[in-house]
N, C-alpha and C positions, 0 to 999 in steps of 0.2 A: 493525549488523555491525561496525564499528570498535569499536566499545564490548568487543563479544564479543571482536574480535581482542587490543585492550588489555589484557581483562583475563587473556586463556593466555596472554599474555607475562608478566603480574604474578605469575601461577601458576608459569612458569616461574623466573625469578629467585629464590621462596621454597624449590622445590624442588632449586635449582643450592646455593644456600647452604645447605641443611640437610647435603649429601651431599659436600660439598668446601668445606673452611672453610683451604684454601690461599690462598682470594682472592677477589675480592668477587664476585659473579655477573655483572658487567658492567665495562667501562674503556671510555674515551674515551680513544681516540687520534687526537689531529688532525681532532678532528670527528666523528669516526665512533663511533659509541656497538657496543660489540663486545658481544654476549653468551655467554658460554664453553657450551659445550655437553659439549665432553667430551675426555678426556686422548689423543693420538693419540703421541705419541712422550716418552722424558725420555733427557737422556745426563749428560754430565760438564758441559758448557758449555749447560744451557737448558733446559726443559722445551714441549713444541708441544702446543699445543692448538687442537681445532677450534669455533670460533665465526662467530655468526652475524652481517651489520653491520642492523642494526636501522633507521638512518639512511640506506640506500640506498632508493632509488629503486624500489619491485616492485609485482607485481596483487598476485594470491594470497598469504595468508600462509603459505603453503609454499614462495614465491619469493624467501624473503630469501636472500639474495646467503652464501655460505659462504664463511670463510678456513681457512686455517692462520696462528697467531698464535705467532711464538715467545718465550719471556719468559726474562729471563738477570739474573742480578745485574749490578748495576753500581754495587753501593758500594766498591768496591775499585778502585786503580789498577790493576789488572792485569785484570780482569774488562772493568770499564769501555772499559780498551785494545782488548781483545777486539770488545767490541761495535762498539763504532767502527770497527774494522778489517772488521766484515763488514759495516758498512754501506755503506761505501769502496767493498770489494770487488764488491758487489750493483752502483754508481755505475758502477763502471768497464766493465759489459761488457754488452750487452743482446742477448742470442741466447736463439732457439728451445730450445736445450738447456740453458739456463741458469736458472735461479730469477728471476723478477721478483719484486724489492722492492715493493709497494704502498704501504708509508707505515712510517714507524719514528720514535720517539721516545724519550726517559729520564722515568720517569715516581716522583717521590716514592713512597713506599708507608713501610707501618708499620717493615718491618724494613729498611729503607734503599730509594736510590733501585733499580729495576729499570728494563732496558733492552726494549723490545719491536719486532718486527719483525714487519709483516700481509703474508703471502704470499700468491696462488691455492693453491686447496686442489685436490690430485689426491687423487682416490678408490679411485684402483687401489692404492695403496705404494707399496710399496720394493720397488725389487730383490734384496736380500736375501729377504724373504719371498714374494716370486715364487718365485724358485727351489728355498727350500728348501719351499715348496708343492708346486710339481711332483715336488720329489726324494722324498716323501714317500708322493706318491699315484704314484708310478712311472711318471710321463707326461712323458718326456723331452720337450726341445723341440727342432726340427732345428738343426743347424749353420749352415744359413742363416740362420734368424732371429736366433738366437744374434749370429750375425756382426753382421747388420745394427743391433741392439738396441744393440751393442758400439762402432758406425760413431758412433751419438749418441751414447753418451758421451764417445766421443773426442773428437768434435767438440766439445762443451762444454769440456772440458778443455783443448781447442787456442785456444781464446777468448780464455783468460789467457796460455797462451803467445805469444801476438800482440803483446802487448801492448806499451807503448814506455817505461819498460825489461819484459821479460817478466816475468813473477811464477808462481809454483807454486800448485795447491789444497794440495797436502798430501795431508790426510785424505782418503783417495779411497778409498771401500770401496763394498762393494753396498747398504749403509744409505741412504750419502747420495747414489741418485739413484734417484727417486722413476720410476713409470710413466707414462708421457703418457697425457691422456683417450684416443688412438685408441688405444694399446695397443701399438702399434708404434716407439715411440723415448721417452728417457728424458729426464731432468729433474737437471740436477743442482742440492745445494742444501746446506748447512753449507760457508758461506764464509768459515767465524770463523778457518781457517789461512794464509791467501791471504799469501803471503810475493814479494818478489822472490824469481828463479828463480838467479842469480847470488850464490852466496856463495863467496867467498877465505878458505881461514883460511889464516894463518900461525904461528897458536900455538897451546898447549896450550890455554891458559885460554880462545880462543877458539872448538876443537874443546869443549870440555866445555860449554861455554854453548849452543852448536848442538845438540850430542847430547841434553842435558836438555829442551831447547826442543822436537826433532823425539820424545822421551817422551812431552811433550804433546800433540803437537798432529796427531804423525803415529801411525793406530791399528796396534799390536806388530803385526798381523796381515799387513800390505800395506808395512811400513816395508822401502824397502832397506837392504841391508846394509850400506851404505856412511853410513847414519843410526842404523846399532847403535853403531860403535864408528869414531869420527869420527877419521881422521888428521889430526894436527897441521899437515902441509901437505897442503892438496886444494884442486880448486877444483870447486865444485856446480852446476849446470845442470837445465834441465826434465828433464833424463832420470830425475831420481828419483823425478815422476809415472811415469814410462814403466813404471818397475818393479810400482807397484800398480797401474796398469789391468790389466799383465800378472797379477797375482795375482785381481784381479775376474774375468779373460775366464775364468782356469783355474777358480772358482767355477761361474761358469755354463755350463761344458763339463762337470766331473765332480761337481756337485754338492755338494762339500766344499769346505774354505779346502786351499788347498797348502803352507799355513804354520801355526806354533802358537804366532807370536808371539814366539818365541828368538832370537835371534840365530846358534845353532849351526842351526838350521833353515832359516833364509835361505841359511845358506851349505851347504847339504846337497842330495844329490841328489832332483831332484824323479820321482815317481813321475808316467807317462804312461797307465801301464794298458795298456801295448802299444801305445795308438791313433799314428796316423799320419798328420795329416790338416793342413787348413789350418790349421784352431784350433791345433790343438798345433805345429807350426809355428812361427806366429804368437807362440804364449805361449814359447814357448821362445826366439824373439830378446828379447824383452822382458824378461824374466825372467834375462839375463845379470848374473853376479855382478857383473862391472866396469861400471861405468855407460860406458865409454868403447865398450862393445861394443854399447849399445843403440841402437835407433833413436830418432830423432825421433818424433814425433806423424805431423808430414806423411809421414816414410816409412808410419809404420802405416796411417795412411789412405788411403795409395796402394795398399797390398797391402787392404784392404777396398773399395777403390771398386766391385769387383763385387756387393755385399751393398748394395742399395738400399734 
């Protein structure tokens, strides 16, 4: 029987390599011998793939243990930075809604070194494809659940604001928080923006450096306004998450983004559809052009604590 299981693994690997010549049908990371099974996400900063660890401990061999693996360059000082920075990030915070790290390392390769990070693999997705799932097959989901769905992201997000000194995710869209196995609360996960939450500028050159920096790292669609076109004196705070959770909840209430990425659009009026309601509500303190008008996290989650 082992013989046999040996040899559909050997079978597997010539098959992995005939049909993806990006990389080798297998890596060791830290021990664990990974075997790539198939492409589950690619963005600007990484490509996530799901594999299997071959070296854990199972009966069956239909019980090997599944990841999500993410792989990123890091032949570059800035790439490099990156990677470190969300492994940092992963270090600093360990909550229910948050992404567990499992093991990460920098690993040589032909075209320079890459960087890899082995997560739990959730099998439901993203939020994003949740919802534009439903919006699709026309099977709204209540406002309550909505809320409650909305309570765990918050949460996750309020983790890094805790922090001592606070820091920002950033990149906060419906992509990056994946669905938890019960179905009922979320996962957040792309920590590669994780910034302190405190920024001062006092100059030009140091608004232009912010502004170009929150291009990358904050996506056009959920960027406050106040990250489009950066005043030479301002001072920044968590409330510029506040802004894109408020743009996620409005995704998940009507189905579409409430922005198109412009900056004339962050500052334009937002359509409600008529509705009237908690959510909308809710998304409209958040969604305040002046960061000075928004709430905290903890006020948002005072006004959710009904949504268990």
């Amino acid at each position: 029987m082992n013989s046999l299981v040996h040899g559909f693994r050997v079978m597997l690997y010539a098959l992995y390599s005939l049909v993806d010549k990006n990389h080798d049908s297998c890596v060791n990371l830290n021990g664990r011998k990974l075997l790539y099974q198939r492409k589950i996400a690619e963005g600007g900063f990484g490509t996530v793939f799901l594999v299997r660890d071959l070296s854990a401990p199972h009966g069956a061999p239909g019980n090997i243990p599944l990841y999500a693996l993410k792989r990123v360059q890091a032949s570059e000082v800035e790439s490099r930075h990156t990677f470190e920075s969300e492994v940092k990030a992963h270090g600093a915070v360990t909550h229910p809604h948050v992404m567990r790290l499992v093991a990460s390392a920098v690993i040589p390769g032909a075209s320079g070194p890459q960087g890899f990070l082995l997560m739990p693999y959730y099998s439901n997705g993203n939020l994003q494809d949740f919802i534009d799932l439903r919006t699709q097959r026309h099977q709204p989901l209540s406002l309550d659940f909505l809320l409650s769905l909305f309570r765990t992201m918050c949460q996750g997000v309020l983790a890094f604001h805790l922090l001592d000194p606070p820091c920002v995710v950033r990149d906060i869209k419906p992509a990056n928080f994946l669905i938890a196995d019960h179905g009922r609360g979320t996962v957040l996960t792309d920590l590669g923006g994780v910034v302190p939450a405190a920024r001062v500028v006092h100059t030009r050159a140091q608004a232009d450096a912010l502004q170009d920096d929150a291009a990358i790292h904050v996506t056009a669609a959920f960027r406050p306004p106040e990250l489009f076109s950066v005043p030479s004196q301002c001072a920044l705070d968590t409330r510029t998450d506040v802004w894109s959770l408020g743009a996620c909840l409005y995704f998940m209430v009507f189905g579409k983004m409430a922005f198109d990425g412009t900056e004339s659009a962050a500052l334009a009026a937002i359509d409600y559809q008529g509705r009237n309601d908690a959510g909308t509500d809710l998304i409209k303190s958040m969604l305040q052009i002046d960061m000075r008008k928004r709430p905290t996290l903890p006020a948002v989650l005072e006004a959710l604590a009904p949504y268990q």
